[in-house]
N, C-alpha and C positions, 0 to 999 in steps of 0.2 A: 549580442545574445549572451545570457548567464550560460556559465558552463552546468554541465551536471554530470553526474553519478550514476554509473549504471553497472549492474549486475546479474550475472544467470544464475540458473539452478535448473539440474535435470530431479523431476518426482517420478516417482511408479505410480501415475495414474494417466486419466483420461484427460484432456483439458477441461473437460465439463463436469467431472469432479472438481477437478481445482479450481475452477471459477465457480460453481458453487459453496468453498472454502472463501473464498475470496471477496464473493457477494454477500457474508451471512458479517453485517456489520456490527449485531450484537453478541455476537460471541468474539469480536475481537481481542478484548482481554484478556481469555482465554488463553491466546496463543503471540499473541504480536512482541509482548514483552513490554515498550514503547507504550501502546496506548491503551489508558485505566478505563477510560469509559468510552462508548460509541453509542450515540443517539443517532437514528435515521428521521430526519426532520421532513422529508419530500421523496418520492417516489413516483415515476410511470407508470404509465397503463400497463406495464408487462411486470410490473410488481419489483422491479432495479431501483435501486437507491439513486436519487438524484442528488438531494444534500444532507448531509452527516455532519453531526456536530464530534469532535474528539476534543478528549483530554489527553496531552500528549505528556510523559514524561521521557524525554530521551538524552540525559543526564543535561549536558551543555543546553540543547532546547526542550524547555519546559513551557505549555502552550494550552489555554483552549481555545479552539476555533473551528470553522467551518467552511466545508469544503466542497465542491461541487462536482459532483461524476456525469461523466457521461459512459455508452457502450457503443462506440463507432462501428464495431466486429463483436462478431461472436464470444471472440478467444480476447478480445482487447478491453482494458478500461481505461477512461485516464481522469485525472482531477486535479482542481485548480485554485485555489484562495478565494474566498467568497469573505470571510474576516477572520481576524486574529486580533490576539494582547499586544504578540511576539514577534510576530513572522510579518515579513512585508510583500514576501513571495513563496510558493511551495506549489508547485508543478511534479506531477507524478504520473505512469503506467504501471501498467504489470500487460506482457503483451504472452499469450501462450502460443507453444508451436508443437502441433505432435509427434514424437519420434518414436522410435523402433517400434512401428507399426501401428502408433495411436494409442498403444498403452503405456507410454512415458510421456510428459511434459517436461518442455524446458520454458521453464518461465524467466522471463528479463522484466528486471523493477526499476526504471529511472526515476529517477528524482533530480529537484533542483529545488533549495532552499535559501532564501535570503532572510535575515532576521531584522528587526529596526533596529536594535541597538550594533555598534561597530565590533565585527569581528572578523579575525583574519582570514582571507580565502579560503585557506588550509585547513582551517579550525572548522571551517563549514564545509569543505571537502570532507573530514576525518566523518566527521558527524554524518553526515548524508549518509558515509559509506557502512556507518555504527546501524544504523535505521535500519539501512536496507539489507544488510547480511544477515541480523539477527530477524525480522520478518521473511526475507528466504528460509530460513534455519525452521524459526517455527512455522511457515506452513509448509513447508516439506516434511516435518514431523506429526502434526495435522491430519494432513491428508492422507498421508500413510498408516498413520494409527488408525483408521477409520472414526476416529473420533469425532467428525462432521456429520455421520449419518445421524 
């Protein structure tokens, strides 16, 4: 099994703020840092992005390709490689949990990333963990700015 990357963050909101953050895939640019553009290519009957096409620039991986979500829970999403130029693998969550009382989230983002072309484990550890702290960062800044409403 590939290894991966995972990281929390506590916000000052509801989780269903923040998964509303989190579901609004054309304003990603906005805030991710990483990804320039976000196309929602497929959607549910409950109006969830099923596959999203992204342009990735996250220095070392530069990518467009497309990705498949699902919403197993409420508070949960996860998505999986559907194609790329770049990438041969990219497995991710963001899993929300409520604390102090339901008006903070702590969100955890995993990730796991393999590229086609060869690079060292480390170099793809480093990266993975580049992604995911700077998209904790902005939407914890996001969702606290109210900038999502």
């Amino acid at each position: 099994m590939a290894e991966h990357t995972s990281s929390s963050i506590t916000i000052e909101a509801t989780p269903a703020e923040v998964m509303a953050v989190i579901a609004d895939f054309g304003r990603y640019a906005e805030w991710t840092g990483e990804v320039k553009q976000a196309e929602v290519l497929e959607s549910d009957e409950q109006g969830r992005a099923t596959q999203v096409r992204l342009v990735l620039d996250a220095g070392a991986i530069k990518d467009d390709h497309v990705l498949a979500y699902s919403w197993p829970e409420p508070n949960v999403v996860r998505w999986s490689l559907v194609k790329s130029q770049m990438l041969r693998q990219i497995d991710g969550s963001y899993s929300l949990a409520p604390v102090a009382g339901g008006e903070h989230t702590e969100v955890t983002y995993q990730l796991t990333v393999d590229v086609k072309i060869p690079m060292l484990g480390m170099i793809k550890r480093k990266a993975e963990k580049v992604i995911i702290d700077r998209a904790l960062d902005g939407l914890k800044k996001r969702v606290e700015s109210g900038a999502a409403s």
